[in-house]
ZAKOLZA-256561 format. One record per residue: x, y, z of N, C-alpha, C, O in turn; residue in three letters. Coordinates in steps of 0.05 Angstrom, whole numbers, plus 5000, padded with zeros to 4 digits. Atoms other than C-alpha are relative to their C-alpha. Layout:
<atoms>
XYZXYZXYZXYZALA/...
</atoms>
This chain:
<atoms>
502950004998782368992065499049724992499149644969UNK/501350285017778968272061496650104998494950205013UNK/504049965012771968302015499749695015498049765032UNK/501750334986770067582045502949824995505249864986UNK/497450184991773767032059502449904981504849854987UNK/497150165022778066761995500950314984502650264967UNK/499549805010778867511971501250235017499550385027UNK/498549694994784568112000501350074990503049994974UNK/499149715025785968661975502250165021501050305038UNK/498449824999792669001997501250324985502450354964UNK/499349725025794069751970501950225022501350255046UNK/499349744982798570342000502750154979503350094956UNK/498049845016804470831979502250025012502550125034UNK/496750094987811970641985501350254989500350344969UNK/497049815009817771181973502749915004503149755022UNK/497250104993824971061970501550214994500750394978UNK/497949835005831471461971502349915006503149865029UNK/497050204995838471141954502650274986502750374964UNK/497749854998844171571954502749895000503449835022UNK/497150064988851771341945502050284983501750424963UNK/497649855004858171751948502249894991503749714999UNK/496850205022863571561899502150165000501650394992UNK/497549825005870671851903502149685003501849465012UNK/497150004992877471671902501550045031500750235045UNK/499049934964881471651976502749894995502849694980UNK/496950054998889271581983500049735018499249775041UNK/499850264972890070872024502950135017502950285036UNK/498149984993897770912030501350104981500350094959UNK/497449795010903671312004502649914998504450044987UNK/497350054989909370832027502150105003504350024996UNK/498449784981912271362063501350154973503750134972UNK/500249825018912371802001498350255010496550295026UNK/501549674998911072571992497149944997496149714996UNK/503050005010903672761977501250064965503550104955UNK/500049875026902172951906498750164983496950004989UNK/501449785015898873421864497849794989498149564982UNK/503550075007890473311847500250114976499150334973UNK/500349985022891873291777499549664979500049444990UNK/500250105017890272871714501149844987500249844963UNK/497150055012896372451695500249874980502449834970UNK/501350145027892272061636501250294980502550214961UNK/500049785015893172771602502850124998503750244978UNK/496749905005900472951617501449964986503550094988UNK/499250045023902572661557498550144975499750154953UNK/503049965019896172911516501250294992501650445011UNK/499049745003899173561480497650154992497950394989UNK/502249715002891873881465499249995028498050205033UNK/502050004973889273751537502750135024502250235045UNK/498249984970896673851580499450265006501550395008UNK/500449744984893774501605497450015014496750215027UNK/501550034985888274271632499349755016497249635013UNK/499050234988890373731680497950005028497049795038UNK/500449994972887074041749497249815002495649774983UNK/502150205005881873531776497850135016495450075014UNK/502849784981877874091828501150224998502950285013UNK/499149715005878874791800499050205026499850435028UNK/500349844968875775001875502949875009503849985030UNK/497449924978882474811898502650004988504549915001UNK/496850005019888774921839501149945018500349995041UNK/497450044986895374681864499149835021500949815038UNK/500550174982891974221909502049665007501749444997UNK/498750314987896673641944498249785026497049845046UNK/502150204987893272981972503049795019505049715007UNK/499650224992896072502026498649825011496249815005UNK/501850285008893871852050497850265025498250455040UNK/503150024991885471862072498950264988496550334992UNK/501849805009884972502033498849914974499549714963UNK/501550165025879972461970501150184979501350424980UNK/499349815022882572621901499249854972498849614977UNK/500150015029881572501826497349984990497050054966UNK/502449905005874072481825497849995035498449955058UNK/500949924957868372631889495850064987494550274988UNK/502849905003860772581866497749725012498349485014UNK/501450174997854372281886496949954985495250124980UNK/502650035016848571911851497149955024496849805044UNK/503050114976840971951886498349894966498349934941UNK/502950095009835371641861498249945015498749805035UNK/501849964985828471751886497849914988497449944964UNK/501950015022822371511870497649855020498249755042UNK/501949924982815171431899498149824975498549834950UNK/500950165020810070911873497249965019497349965044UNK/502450104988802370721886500049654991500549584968UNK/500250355002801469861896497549935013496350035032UNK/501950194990796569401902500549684994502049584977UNK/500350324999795568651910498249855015498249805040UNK/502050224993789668201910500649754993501149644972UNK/500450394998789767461933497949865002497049855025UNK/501950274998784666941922501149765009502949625000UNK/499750424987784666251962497549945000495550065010UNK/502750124992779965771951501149715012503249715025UNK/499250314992780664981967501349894980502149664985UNK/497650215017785064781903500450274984502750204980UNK/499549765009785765461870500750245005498850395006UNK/498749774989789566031890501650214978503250144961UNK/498949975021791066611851501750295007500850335029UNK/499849814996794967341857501950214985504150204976UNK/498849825023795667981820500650365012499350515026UNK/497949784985800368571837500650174986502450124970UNK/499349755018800269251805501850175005501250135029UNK/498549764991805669861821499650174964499650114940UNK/499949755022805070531781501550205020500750225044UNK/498849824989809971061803502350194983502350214959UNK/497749795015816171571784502249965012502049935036UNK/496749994998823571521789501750284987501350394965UNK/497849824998828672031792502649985004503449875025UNK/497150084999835772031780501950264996501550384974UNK/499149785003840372621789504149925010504849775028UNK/497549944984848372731799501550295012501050535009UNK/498849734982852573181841502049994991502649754991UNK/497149954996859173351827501250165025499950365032UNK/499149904978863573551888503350134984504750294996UNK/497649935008869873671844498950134969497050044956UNK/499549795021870674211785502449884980504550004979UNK/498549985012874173871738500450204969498750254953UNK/499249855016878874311691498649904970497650064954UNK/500650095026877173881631497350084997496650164975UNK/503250005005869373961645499250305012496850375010UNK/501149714988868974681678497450034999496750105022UNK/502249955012862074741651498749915010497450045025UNK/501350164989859074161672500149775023498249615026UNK/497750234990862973701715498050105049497049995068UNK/499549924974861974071783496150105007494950234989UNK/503449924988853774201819498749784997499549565000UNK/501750265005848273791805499249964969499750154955UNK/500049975026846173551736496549985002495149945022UNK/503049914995838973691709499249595016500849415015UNK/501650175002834173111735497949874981495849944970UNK/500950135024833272541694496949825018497149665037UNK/502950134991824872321709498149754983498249744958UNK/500250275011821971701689497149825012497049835037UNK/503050004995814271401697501149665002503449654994UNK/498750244982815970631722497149815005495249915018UNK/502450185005810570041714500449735011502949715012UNK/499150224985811069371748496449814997494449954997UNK/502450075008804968941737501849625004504249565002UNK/498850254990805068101758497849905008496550005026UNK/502250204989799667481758500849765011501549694989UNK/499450284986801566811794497449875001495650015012UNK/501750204989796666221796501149715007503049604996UNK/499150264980797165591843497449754996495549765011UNK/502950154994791765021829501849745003503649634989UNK/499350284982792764411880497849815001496349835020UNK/503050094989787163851865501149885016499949955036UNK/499550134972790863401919502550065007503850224994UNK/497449914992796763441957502149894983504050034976UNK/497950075019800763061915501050104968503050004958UNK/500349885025800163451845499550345007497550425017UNK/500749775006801564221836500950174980503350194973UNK/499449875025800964651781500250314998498050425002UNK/500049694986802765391788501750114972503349984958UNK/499749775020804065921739500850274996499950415014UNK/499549674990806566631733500950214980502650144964UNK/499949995023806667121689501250455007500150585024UNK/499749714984810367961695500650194981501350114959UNK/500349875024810568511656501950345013500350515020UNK/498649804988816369121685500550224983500850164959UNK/499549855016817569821658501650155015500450265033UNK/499049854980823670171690501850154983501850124959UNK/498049925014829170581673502449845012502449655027UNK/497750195000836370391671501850195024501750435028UNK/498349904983841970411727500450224998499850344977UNK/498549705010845071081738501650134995501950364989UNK/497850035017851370871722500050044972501950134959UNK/499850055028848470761653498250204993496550134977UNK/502049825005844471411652502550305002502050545003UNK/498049735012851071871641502749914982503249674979UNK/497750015023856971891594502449865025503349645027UNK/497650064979862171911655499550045033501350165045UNK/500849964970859171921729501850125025501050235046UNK/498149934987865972041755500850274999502050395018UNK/499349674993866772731739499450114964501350174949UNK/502249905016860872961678496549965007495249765012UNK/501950044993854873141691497449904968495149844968UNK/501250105023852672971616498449845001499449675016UNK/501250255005847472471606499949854967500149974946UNK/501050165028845971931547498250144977496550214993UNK/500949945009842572201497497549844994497549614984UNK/501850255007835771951493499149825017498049625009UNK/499750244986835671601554496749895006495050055014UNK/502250235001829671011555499149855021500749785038UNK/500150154989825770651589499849654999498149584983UNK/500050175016827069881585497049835014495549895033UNK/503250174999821069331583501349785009503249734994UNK/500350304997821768631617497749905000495949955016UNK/502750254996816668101600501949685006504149614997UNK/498550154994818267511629496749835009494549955012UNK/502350195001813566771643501449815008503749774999UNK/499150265004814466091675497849925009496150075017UNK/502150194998809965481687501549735012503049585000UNK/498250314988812264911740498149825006495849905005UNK/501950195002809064231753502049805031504049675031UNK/499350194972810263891830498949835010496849885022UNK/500050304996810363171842500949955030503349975034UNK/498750014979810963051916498849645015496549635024UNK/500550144998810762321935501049995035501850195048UNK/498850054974812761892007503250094992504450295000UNK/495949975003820661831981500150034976501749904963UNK/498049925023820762151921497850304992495450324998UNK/501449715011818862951888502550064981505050044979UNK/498649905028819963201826498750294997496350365001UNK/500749705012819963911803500750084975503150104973UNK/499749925030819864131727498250294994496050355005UNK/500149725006818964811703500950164969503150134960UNK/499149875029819065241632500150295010498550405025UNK/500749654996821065981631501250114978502850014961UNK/498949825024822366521586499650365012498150475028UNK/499749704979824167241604501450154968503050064952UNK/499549785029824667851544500750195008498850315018UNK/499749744984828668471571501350214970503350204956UNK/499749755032828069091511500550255006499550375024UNK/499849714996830569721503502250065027501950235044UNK/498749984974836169621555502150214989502750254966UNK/497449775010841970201557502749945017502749905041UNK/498150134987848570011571502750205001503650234979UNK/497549785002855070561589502449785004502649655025UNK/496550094996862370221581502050154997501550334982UNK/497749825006869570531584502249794994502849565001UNK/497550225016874970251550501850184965500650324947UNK/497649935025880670471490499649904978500249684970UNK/501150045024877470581427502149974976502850174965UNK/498249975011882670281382501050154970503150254962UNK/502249785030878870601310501450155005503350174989UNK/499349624998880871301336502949985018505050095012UNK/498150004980885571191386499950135022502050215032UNK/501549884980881571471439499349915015497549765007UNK/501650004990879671351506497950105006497650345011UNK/502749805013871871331499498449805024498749635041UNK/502550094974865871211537496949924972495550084959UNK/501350115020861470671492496849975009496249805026UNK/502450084985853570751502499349854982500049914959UNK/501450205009849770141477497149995005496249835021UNK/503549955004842070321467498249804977498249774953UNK/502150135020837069901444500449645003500049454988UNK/498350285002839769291465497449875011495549975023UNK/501950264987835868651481500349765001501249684979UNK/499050194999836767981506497649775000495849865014UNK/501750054984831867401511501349645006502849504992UNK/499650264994832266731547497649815002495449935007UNK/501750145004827966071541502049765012504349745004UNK/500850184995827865471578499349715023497349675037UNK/502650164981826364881618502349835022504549725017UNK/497750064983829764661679497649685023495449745032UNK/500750244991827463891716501250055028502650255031UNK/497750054977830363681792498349805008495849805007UNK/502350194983828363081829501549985025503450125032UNK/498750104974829762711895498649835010496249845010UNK/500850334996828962031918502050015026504350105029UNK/499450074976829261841988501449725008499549595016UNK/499850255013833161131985498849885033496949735032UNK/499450034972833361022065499250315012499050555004UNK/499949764977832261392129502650185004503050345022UNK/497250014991839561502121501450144973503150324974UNK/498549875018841461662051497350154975495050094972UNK/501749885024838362081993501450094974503850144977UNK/497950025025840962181921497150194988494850134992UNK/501149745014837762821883502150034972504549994970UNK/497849845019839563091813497350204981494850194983UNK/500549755008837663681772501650024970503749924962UNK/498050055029838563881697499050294989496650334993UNK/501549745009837164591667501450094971503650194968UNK/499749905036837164721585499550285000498150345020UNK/500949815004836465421564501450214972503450124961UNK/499049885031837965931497500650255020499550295041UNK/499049764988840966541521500950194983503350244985UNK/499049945028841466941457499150415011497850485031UNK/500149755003841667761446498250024976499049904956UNK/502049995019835767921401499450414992500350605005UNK/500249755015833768581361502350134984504249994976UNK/497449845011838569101331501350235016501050455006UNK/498449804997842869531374501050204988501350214963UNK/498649845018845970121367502950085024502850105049UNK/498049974980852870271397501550334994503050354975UNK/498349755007855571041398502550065013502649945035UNK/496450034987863371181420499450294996498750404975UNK/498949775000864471821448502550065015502949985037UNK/497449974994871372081454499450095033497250205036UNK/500650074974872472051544500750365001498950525008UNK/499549784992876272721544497750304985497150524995UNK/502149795005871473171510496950004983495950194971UNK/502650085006864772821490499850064971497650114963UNK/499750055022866672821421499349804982501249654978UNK/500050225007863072321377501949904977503149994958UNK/496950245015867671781349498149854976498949804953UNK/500950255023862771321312496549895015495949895039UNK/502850054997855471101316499049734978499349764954UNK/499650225016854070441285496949875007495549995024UNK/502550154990847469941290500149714987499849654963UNK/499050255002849169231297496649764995494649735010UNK/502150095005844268791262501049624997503349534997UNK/500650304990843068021267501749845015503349675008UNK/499450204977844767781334498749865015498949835039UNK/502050264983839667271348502149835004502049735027UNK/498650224990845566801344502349995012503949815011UNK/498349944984849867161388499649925032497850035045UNK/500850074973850266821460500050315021500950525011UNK/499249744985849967391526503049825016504849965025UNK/497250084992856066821551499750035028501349915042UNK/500250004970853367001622499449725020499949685044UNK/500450204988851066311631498549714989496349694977UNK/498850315017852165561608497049884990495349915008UNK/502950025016845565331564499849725009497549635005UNK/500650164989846864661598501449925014503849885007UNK/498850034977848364491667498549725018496349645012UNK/501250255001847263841705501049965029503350045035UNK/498450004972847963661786498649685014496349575013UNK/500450314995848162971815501049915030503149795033UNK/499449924977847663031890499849685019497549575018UNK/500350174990849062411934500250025036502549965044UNK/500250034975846962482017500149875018498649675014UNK/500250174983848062172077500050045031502250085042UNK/499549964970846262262153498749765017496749625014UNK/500650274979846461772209501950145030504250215034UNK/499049954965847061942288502050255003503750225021UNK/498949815002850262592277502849964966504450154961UNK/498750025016854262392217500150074977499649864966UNK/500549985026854162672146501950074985503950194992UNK/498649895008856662702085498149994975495849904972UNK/502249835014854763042023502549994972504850104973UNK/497949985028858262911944497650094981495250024980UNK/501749835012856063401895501849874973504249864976UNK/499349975033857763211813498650314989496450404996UNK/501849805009856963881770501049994974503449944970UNK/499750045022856363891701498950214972496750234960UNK/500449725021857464541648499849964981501949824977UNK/499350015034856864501575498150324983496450484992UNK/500749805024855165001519500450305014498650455020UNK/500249894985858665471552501850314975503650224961UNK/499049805014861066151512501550335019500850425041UNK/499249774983865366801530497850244993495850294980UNK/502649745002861767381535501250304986503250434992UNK/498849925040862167811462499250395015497650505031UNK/499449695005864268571455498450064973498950004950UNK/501549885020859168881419501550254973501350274949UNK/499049815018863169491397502649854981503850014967UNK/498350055015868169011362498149864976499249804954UNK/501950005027861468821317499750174984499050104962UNK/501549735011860169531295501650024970503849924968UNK/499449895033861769721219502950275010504450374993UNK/497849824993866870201251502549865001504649964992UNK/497250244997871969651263499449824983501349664980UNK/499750255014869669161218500250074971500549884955UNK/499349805025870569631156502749974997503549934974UNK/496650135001878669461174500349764990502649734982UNK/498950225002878468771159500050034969498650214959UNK/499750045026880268571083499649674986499949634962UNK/500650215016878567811076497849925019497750045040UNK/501750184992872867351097501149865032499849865053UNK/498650094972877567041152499550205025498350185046UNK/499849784980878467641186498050155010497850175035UNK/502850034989871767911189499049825024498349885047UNK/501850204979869067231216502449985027501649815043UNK/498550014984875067301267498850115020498149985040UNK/501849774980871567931304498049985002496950165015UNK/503449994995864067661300500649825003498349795011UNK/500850254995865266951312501049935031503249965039UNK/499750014968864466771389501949804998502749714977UNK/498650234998868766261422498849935026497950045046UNK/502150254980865865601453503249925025505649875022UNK/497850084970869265461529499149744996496949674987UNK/500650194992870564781545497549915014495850085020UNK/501649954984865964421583500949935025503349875025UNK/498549954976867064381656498949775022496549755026UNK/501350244978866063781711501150125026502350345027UNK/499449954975867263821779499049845018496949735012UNK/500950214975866563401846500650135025503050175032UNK/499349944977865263681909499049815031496649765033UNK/500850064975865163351986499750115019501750255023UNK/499849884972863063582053499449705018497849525014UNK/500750144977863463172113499250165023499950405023UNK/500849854975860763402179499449745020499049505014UNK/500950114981859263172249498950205018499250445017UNK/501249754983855263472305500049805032499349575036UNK/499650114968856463322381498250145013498050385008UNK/501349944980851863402433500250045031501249885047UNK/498949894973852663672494498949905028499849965050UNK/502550024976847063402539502149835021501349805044UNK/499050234988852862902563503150125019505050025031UNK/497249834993858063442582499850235023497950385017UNK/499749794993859463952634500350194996502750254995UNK/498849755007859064632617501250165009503450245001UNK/499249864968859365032685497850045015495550025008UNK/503050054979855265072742500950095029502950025042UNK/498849894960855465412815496849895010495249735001UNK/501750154982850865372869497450214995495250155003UNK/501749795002846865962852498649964970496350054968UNK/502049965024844665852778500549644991501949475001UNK/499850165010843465332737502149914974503350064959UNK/498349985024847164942686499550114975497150124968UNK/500550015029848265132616498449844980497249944961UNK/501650245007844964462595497550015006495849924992UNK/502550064988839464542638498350284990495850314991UNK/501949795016837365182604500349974972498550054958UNK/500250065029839264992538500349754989500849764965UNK/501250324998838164222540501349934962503049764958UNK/498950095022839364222460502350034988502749884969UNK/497649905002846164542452501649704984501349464986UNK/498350195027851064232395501150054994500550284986UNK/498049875018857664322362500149914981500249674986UNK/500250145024857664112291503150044982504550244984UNK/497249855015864064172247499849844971499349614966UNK/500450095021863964152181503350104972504650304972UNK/497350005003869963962130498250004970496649834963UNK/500450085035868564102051503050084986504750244993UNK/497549995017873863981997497550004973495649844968UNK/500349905026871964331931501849944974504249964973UNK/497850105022874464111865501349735009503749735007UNK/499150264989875663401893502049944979504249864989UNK/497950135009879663231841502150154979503250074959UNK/498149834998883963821836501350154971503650234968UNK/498950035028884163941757499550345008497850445022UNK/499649804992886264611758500350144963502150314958UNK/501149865028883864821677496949974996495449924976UNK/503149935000877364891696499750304992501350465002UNK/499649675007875265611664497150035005495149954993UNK/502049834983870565941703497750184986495250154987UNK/501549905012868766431660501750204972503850294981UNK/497949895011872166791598497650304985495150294987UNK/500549815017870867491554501150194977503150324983UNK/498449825009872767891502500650215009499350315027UNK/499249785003876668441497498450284980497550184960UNK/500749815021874069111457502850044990502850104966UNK/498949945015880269181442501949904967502149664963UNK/498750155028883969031371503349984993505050145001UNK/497349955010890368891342500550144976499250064956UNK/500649905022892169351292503049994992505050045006UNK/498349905018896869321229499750164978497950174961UNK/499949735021898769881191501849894972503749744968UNK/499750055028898869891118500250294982498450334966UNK/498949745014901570571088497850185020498150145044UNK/501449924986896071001114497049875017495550005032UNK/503550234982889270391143502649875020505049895025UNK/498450244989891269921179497249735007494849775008UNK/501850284994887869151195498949945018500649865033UNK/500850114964883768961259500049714999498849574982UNK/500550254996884668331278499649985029500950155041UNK/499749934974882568151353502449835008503849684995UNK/498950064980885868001414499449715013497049685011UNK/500650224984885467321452497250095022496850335027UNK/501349974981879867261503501050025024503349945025UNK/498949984976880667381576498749765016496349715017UNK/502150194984879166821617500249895028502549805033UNK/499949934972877766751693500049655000498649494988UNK/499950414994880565971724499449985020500650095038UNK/500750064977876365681774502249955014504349895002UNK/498750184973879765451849501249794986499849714968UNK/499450184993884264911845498449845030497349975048UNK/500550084972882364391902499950235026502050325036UNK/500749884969879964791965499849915017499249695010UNK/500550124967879264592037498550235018499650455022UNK/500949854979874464912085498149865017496549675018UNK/500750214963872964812158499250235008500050465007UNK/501949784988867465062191498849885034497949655037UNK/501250184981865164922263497850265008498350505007UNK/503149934990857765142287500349965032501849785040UNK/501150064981855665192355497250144995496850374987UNK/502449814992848265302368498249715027498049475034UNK/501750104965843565272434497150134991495250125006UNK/
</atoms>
């Protein structure tokens, strides 16, 4: 609806419905029998080995390859929302604000009866309902073309995945206890410099996400249980300020670089509960308190890119510098909890299991070359009846392009690393000591090579 000319008003009502089906499927067998649709985590387990079957609609069931076995359910979520959004333009001021109010729904199905869960495992589970908020201002003020100052500011209320809205998705229909809705506030403010041969872009942001709920699975070493760890209450916030410029030197070459600072810390007090996997048994309930100075490790607090271009008559090439620092693995909460850290017996050992570890920092050099050929000078094909290829598509071009990654082939670059939850434990008459495990850590590419050729008309 436009009220007059610098003022419209958009409004209407969206729905959505996302559905996936999760199972298990046999690939190959390598020319092996089929085998029994049982449990084989449990065939050692002397309270559980009698209840192994994984679809009590079909005991004694044998699977070969493309049939589905060991779990078979699907998650929907549905949800239906009223929006609006009014824009103002004027001649240096532009501004626009964007409301959604609506409901979310999240339900599972089970298609398999497992023995362990008889109860609950197999139908649909109740529907988890959820009231969902979305709210968002942006302003743009341009007094000339060369200077702009733009703003933005958002305020989200949703619930959490629906992975992280049950105990075991794969075959319980249980949910979280408690399950929440989380809050993002989030803000940035950029400032654009656009000259003949040169623009600069600089920017502050900060983003607050509260009340997040988090489901993990993994081997609770405390009990000796595989458990399914929910993490409620969690919150993370990030802050800060990211620059880029670019300078035109020539018609021919250009040289850009870019620099982005930022804090990436886990803020409030969590709470982490361990429930045993085979029968929803709680293990331990804990509430992890001062992690402002815990990184989330997802991403390097300073990064740095130093881009050198060049095109002439179809020719280019393109060297990228990249530059990581303050870079951390990414921390196992449940090895904070008073449940495991109640094992340790000196000062060392303690700070062993809460103290992160700092990753190198990381360089890198990448090149692409390319060229692009033109066709206007070439035969394509041609009879007497139509025209050429050229002559209907006059701009036609093959381009090929050659990048080498990691130019200079150092091959202890670490990508990305994490802890483990799990612990090492020594036994001492009846305790025993946690101490952890090494981190896991993922190694970028060695040197790469890739070749790409384009055609377009």
């Amino acid at each position: 609806r436009q009220i007059n000319k610098e003022l419209n008003i958009r409004y209407g009502l969206k729905a959505q419905i996302d559905r996936t089906r999760n199972f298990k499927q046999v690939a190959d067998l390598l020319s092996g029998g089929k085998f029994e649709d049982i449990d084989f985590f449990l065939v050692d387990d002397d309270a559980q080995i009698n209840m192994l079957v994984n679809n009590l609609n079909a005991p004694n069931r044998t699977v070969g390859v493309s049939d589905r076995y060991g779990y078979d359910y699907a998650l929907t979520t549905s949800s239906i929302a009223l929006y609006s959004t009014a824009k103002y333009t004027a001649e240096k001021l532009s501004a626009e604000a964007y409301l959604q109010l609506g409901n979310s729904n999240t339900r599972r199905r089970g298609f398999f009866c497992k023995e362990l869960f008889a109860d609950n495992s197999y139908g649909a589970s109740k529907t988890l309902s959820f009231a969902d908020l979305a709210a968002r201002i942006a302003l743009q003020y341009r007094p000339n073309p060369k200077h702009c100052i733009m703003g933005s500011a958002a305020f989200v209320v949703k619930s959490a995945d629906g992975q992280d809205l049950f105990l075991q998705t794969e075959y319980n229909n249980l949910t979280v206890n408690n399950p929440r809705l989380s809050a993002l506030l989030c803000a940035a403010a950029s400032y654009h410099l656009t000259l003949n041969s040169f623009s600069l872009h600089a920017s502050l942001f900060a983003r607050y996400h509260a009340r997040q709920t988090d489901v993990s699975h993994s081997y609770y070493d405390a009990e000796s249980e595989y458990a399914d760890i929910v993490t409620t209450d969690l919150a993370t916030l990030a802050t800060g300020v990211e620059v880029e410029a670019q300078y035109n030197i020539n018609n021919h070459l250009t040289i850009a670089a870019g620099a982005t600072y930022g804090r990436y810390r886990y803020a409030g007090s969590p709470t982490v509960t361990v429930y045993a996997d085979k029968d929803n048994r709680l293990l331990s309930t804990d509430q992890i308190d001062n992690l402002y100075d815990l990184r989330t490790g997802t991403t390097p607090e300073l990064s740095a890119l130093v881009s050198l271009s060049y095109y002439n008559r179809g020719w280019g090439a393109n060297l990228d510098a990249e530059y990581h620092a303050q870079r951390y693995v990414i921390p196992s909460l449940v090895r904070r909890t008073e449940s495991i850290l109640c094992h340790t017996t000196t000062t060392e050992q303690r700070t062993a299991l809460i103290a992160q570890e700092r990753l190198p920092d990381a360089f890198c050099l990448n090149l692409t070359l390319s060229k692009s050929f033109y066709l206007k000078s070439r035969k394509v094909y041609a009879n007497s009846a139509a025209p050429t290829f050229l002559q209907r598509h006059p701009k036609s071009k093959v381009t090929l392009f050659i990048a080498v990654n990691n130019l200079l082939g150092n091959r202890n670059i670490i990508f990305r690393g994490y802890e483990t939850s799990r612990i090492r434990k020594q036994y001492k008459w009846d305790d025993f000591t946690a101490t952890p495990f090494a981190s896991y850590l993922l190694y970028a590419y060695p040197r790469t090579y890739f070749l790409q050729v384009k055609f377009s008309f």
